[in-house]
C-alpha positions in Angstrom: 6.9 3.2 -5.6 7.7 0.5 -2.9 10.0 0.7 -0.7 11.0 -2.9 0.8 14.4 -3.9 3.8 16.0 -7.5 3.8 16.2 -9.2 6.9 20.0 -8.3 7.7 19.4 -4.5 7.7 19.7 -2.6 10.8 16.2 -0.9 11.1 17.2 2.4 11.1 14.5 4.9 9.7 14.8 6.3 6.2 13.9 9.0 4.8 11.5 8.9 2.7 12.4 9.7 -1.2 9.3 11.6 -1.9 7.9 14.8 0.8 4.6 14.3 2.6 2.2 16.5 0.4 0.3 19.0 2.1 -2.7 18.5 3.4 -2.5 14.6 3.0 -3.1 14.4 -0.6 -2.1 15.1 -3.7 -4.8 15.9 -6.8 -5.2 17.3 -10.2 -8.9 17.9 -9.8 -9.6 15.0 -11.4 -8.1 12.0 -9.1 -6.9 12.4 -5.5 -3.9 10.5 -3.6 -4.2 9.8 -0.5 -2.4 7.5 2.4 -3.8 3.8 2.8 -5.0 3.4 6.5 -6.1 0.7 8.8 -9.8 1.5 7.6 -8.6 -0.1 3.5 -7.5 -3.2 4.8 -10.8 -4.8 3.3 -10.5 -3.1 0.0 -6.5 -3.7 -0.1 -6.7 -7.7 0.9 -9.6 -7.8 -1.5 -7.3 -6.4 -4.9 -4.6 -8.3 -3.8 -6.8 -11.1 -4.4 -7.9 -10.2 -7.6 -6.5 -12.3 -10.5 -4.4 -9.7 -12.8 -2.5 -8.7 -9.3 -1.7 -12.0 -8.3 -0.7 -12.7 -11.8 2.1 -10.6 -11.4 2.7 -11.5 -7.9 6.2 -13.3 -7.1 5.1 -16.1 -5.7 2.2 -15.9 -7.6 -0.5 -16.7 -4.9 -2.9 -14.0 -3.1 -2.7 -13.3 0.7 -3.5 -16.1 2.6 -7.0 -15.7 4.2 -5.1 -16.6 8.0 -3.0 -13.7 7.2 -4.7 -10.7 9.5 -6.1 -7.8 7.3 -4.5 -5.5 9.5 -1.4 -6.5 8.8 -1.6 -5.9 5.3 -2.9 -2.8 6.3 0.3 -2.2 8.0 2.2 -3.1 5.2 0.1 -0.7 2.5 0.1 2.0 4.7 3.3 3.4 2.6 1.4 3.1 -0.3 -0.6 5.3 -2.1 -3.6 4.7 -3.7 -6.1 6.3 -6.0 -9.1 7.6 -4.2 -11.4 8.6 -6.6 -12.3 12.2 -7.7 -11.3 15.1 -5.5 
């Protein structure tokens, strides 16, 4: 799910469309959810590099290596990705 503004919108918060889950994550035993933070930057500019995701990028490009990772931190961080086993 992504949630994205255009520039003319006022700013306001929005609430989000899905709950926080308790304790952080959400899991079925087998694969865990959890929150992208400052510390996935690396891992998140490095699959938005990788061919299949840029592929289906609009404009199909990858993140410009001037671009700071932290920003695209910022920007993941209402993502959520898969974290492995829990």
């Amino acid at each position: 799910m992504a949630f994205a503004r255009l520039s003319g919108d006022p700013g306001d918060r929005v609430r989000p469309f899905l709950p926080a889950f308790p304790g952080g994550s959400l899991s079925d035993g087998v694969v865990r959810l959890t929150p992208l933070t400052a510390a996935d930057a690396d891992d998140y500019h490095a699959l938005q590099n990788l061919p299949d995701v840029v592929r289906y990028s609009v404009p199909q490009e990858g993140p410009s290596p001037a671009r700071p990772r932290n920003s695209a931190a910022r920007r993941a961080c209402a993502g959520w990705p898969v974290s492995g086993s829990s």
